[in-house]
C-alpha positions as CSV (number, residue, x, y, z in Angstrom):
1,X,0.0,0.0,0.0
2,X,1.4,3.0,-1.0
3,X,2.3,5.6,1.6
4,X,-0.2,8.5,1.7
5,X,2.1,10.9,2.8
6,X,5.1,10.9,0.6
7,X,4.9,13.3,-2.7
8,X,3.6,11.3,-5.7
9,X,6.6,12.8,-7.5
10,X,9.2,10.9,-4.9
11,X,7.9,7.7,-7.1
12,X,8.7,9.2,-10.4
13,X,12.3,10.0,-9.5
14,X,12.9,6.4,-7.4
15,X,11.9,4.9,-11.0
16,X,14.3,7.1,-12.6
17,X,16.9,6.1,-10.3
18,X,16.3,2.3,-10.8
19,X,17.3,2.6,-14.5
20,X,20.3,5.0,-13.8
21,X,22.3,1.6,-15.1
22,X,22.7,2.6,-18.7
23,X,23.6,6.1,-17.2
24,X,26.4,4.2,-14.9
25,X,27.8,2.3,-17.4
26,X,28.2,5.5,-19.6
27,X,29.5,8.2,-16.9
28,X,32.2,5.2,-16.0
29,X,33.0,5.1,-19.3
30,X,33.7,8.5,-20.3
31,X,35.4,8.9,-16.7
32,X,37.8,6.3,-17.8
33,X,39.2,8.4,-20.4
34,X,40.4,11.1,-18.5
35,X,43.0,11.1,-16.2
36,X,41.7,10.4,-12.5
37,X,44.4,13.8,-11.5
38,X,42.4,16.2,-13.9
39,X,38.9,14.8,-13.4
40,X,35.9,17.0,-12.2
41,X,34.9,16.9,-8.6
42,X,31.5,16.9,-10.5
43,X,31.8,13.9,-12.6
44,X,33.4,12.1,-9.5
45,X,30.2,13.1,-7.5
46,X,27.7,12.0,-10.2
47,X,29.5,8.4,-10.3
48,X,29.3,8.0,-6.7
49,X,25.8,9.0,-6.3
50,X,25.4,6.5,-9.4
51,X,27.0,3.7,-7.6
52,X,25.0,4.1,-4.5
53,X,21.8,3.1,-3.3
54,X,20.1,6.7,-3.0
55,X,16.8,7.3,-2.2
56,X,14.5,9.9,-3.4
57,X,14.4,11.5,-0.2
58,X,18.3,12.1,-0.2
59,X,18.0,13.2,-4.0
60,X,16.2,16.5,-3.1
61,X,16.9,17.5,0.4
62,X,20.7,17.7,-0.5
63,X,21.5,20.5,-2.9
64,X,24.6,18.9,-4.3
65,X,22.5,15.3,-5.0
66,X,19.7,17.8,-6.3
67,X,21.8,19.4,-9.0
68,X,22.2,16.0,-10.4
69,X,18.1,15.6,-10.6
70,X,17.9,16.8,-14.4
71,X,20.4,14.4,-15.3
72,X,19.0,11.4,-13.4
73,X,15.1,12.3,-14.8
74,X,16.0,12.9,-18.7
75,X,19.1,10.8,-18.7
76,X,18.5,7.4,-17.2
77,X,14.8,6.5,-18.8
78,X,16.7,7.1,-22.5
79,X,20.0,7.7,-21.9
80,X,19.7,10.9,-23.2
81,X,23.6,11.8,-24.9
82,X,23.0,15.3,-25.2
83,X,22.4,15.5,-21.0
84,X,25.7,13.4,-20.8
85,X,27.6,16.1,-23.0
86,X,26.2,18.9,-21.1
87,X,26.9,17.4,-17.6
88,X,30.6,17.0,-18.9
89,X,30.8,20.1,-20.9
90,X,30.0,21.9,-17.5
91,X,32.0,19.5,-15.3
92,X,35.1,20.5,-17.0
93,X,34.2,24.2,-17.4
94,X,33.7,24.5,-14.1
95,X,37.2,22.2,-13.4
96,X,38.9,24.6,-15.9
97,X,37.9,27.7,-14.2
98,X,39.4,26.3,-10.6
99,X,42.9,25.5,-12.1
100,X,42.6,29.2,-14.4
101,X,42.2,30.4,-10.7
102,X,45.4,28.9,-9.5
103,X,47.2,29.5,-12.1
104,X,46.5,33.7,-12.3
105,X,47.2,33.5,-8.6
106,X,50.9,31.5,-9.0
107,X,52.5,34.4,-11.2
108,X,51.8,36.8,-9.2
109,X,53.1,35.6,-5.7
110,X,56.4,34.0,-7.9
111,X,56.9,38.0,-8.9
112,X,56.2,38.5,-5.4
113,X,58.7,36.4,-3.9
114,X,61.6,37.7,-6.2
115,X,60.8,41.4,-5.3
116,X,60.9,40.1,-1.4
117,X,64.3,38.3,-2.6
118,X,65.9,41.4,-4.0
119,X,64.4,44.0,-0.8
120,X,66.6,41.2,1.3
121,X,69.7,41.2,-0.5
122,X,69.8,45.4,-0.8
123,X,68.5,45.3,2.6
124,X,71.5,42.8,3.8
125,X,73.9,45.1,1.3
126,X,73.0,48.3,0.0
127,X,70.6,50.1,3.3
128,X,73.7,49.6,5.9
129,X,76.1,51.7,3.6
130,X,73.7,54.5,3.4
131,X,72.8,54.0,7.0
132,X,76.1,55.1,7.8
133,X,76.6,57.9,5.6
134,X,73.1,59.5,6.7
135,X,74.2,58.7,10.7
136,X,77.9,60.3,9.9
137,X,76.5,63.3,8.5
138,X,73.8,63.6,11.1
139,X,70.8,63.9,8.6
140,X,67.4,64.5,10.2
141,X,65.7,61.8,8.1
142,X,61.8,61.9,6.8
143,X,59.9,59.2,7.9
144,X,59.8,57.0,4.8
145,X,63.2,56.6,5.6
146,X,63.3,55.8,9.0
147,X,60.8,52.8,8.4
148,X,62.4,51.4,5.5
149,X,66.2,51.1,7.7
150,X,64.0,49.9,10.3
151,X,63.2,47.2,8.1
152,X,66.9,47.0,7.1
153,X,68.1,47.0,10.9
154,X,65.5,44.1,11.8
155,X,66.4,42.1,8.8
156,X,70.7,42.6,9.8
157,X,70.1,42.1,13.5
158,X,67.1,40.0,13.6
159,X,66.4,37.7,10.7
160,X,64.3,35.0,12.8
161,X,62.1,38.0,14.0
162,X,61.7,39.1,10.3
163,X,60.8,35.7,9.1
164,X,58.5,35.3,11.6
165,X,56.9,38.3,10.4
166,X,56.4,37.1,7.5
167,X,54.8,34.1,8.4
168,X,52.9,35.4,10.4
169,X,52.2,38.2,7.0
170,X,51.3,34.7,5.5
171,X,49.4,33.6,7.5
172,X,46.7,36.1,7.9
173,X,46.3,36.2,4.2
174,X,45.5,33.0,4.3
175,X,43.3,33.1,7.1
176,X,41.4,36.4,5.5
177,X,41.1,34.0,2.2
178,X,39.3,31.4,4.4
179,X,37.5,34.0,6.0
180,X,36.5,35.7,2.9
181,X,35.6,32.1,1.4
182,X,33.4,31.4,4.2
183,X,31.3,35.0,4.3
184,X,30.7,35.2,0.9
185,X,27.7,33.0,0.3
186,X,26.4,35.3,3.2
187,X,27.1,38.4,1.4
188,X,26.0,37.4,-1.6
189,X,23.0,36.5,0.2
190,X,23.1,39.7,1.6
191,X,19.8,42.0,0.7
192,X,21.6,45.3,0.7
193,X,24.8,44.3,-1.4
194,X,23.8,41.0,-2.8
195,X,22.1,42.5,-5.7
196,X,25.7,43.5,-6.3
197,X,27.0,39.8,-6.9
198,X,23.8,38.6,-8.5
199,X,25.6,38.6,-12.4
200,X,28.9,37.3,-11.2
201,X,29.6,33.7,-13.0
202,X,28.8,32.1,-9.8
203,X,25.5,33.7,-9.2
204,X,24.5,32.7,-13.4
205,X,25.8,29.1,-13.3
206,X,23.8,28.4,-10.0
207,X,20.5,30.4,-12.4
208,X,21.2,28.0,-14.5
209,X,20.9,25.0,-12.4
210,X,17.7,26.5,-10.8
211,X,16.4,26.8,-14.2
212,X,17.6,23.2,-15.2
213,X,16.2,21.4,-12.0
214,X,12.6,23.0,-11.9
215,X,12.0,22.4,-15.3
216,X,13.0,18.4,-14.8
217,X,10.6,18.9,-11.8
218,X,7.5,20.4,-12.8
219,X,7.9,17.6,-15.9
220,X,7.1,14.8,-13.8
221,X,4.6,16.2,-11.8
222,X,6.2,18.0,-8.8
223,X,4.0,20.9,-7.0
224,X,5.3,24.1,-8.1
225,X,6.4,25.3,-4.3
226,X,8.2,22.1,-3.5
227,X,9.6,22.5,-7.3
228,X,11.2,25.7,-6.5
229,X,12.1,24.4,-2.9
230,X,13.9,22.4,-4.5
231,X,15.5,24.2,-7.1
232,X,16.8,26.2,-4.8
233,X,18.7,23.8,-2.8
234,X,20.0,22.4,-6.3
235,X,21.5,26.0,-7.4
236,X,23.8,25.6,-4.3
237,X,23.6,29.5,-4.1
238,X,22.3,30.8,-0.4
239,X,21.1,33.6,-1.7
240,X,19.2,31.9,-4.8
241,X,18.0,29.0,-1.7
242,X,16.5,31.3,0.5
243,X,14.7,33.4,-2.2
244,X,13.2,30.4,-3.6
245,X,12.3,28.8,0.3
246,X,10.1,32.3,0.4
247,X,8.7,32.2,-2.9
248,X,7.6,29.0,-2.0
249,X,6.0,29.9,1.1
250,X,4.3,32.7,-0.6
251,X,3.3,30.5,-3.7
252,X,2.0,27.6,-1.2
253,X,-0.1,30.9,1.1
254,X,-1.2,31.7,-2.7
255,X,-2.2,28.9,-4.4
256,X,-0.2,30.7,-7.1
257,X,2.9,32.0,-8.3
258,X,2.7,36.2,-8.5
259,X,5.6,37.6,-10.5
260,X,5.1,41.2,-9.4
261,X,5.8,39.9,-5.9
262,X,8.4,41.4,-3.9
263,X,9.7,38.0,-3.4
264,X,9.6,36.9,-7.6
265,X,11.7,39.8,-8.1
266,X,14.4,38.0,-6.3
267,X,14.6,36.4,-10.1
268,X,15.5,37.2,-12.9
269,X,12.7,38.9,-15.2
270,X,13.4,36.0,-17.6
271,X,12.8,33.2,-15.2
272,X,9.4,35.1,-13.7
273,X,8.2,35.1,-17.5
274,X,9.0,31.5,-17.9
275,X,6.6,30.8,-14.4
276,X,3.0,32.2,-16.1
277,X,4.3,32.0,-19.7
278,X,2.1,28.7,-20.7
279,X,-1.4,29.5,-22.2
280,X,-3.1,29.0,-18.8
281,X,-0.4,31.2,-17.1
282,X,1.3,28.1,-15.4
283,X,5.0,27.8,-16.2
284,X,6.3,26.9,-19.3
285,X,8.9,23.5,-19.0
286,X,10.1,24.1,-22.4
287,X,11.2,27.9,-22.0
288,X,13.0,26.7,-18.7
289,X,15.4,24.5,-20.0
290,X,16.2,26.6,-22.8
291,X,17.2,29.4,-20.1
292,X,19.0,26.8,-18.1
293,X,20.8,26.1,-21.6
294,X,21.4,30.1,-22.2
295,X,22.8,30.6,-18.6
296,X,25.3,27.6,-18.6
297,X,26.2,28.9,-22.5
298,X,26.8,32.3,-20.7
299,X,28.8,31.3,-18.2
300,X,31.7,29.1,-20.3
301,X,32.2,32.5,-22.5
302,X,32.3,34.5,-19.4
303,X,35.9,35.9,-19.1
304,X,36.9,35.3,-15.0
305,X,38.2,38.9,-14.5
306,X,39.2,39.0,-10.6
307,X,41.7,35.9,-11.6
308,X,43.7,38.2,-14.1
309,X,43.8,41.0,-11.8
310,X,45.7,39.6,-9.5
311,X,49.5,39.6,-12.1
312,X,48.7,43.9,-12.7
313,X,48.2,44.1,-9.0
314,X,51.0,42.8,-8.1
315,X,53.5,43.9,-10.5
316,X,51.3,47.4,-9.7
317,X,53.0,46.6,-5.6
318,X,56.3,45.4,-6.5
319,X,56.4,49.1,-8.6
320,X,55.3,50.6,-5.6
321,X,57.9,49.2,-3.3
322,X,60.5,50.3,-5.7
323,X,59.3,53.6,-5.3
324,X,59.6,53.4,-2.1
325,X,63.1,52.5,-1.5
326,X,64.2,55.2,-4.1
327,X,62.2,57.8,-2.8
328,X,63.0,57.2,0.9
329,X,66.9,56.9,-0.4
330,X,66.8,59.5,-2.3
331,X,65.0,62.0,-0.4
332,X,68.2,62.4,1.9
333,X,70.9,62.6,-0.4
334,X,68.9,65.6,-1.6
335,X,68.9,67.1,1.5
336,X,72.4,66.7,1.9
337,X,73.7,68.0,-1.8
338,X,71.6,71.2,-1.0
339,X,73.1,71.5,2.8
340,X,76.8,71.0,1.2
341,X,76.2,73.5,-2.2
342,X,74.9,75.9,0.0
């Protein structure tokens, strides 16, 4: 006897997931063929959700399971080939964009390092000489140039202080990264400046899933509140999770989605069309997936701007530190050419 209580549309997808075989067999076999260094975390996820024994239950209420939910429903009845491309198209895009990351920061700190090198060696060297001279001839010294022979002095007299310093230098950038990494979602989320990340590539590939995953829902049946519920959790974007947990509420108070809600306008204008756009003002599957298609298409030709800012910046510091040094250097001996013309 079936259970009176659990969503009709829980059936739907525990049938899908019975025939995910074919799907299996494929995912293993196109996981075979690249190297197990350079795979996507995403294809790696997809197999071993594949090779478990997953529930429906488990399928929706995790958001990382739940972005798999448009590949499990279209691809394991048929074996649909042109979900499998798209799942690997945007595994790899997404992989690709990781490793672009790390590779725009690596340049940077290398030019970093040899600029600290080189403020060492003339800070070991060339600082001391002028050190002297300045002391011998009693120069009152700006303060630029009192810091940077402080720096000199604590590198001469002091190196375990000075590298200590700069681990601990190191150490609170990485610890702002972290920090940075973990607030995000929060800001993002944020309603006074998360309208401001809302068209970063992060914000449109999670769209895109949302898009993807309601469409796959509302196919086989799924009430539109728990469909965007759902979607929600799939887009693995807090901010696009909790707008779509209140649109839900308010569709569910309702009885109906409202797109000039204060909530719908969370969403894109796009998406809110595609909620009323079928003839009886019920959302329109087909015009879904072909957003969910234009977002993921938008974000693999998206250039990722903050990771090539990072070489500029930092060739813009190392100028600046050079700058520095001559200027503090410098600024002396000019007060001691004009004190011994005059």
């Amino acid at each position: 006897m079936r259970d009176n209580a659990r969503p009709e549309f829980y059936d739907r997808i525990d049938e899908a997931l019975e025939n995910r075989g074919q799907l299996a067999t494929a995912m293993e076999a196109i996981a075979s063929e690249i190297n197990p260094q350079n795979r996507p975390r995403e294809i790696t996820q997809l197999l071993t959700l594949l090779r478990s024994s997953i529930q429906a239950e488990q399928m929706v209420q995790d958001g990382v399971n739940a972005a798999f939910l448009p590949l499990i429903l279209r691809g394991c009845p048929r074996g649909d080939a042109l979900d499998l491309n798209q799942i690997v198209g945007d595994a790899t895009f997404a992989e690709e964009a990781r490793k672009s990351r790390w590779r725009g920061i690596v340049y940077p700190l290398f030019v970093i390092a040899i600029a600290l090198l080189i403020f060492v060696l003339l800070a070991v060297t060339v600082l001391p000489t002028f050190q002297k001279m300045f002391s011998e001839f009693e120069l009152k010294l700006p303060f630029a140039t009192r810091i940077l022979l402080r720096f000199s002095n604590l590198i001469c007299d002091g190196p375990v202080s000075f590298c200590l310093l700069l681990l601990g230098v190191g150490l609170a950038g990485l610890g702002l990264r972290k920090l940075i990494t973990l607030i995000y979602p929060y800001l993002e989320a944020g309603g006074s400046i998360g309208p401001f990340f809302s068209g970063n590539t992060n914000s449109v590939r999670a769209m895109g899933r949302f898009a993807s995953t309601l469409a796959e829902l509302l196919c086989i049946g799924t009430p539109l509140d728990q469909a965007i519920s759902i979607a929600g959790r799939a887009s693995q974007n807090l901010r696009i999770k909790m707008a779509s947990d209140h649109m839900a509420v308010d569709i569910g108070t309702t009885g109906k989605f409202q797109a000039d809600s204060i909530v719908a306008h969370n969403f894109p204008l796009l998406v809110r069309r595609a909620l009323e756009a079928a003839p009886n003002g019920t959302p329109s599957i087909p015009l879904l997936r072909q957003i969910s298609t234009l977002y993921l298409e938008r974000v693999r030709h998206r250039f990722d701007w903050a990771a090539g800012l990072f070489a500029p910046l930092a060739i813009v510091g190392v100028g600046l530190l050079v700058a520095f040094i001559v200027v503090s250097l410098f600024m002396p001996l000019i007060s001691l050419i004009t004190s011994l013309s005059g």
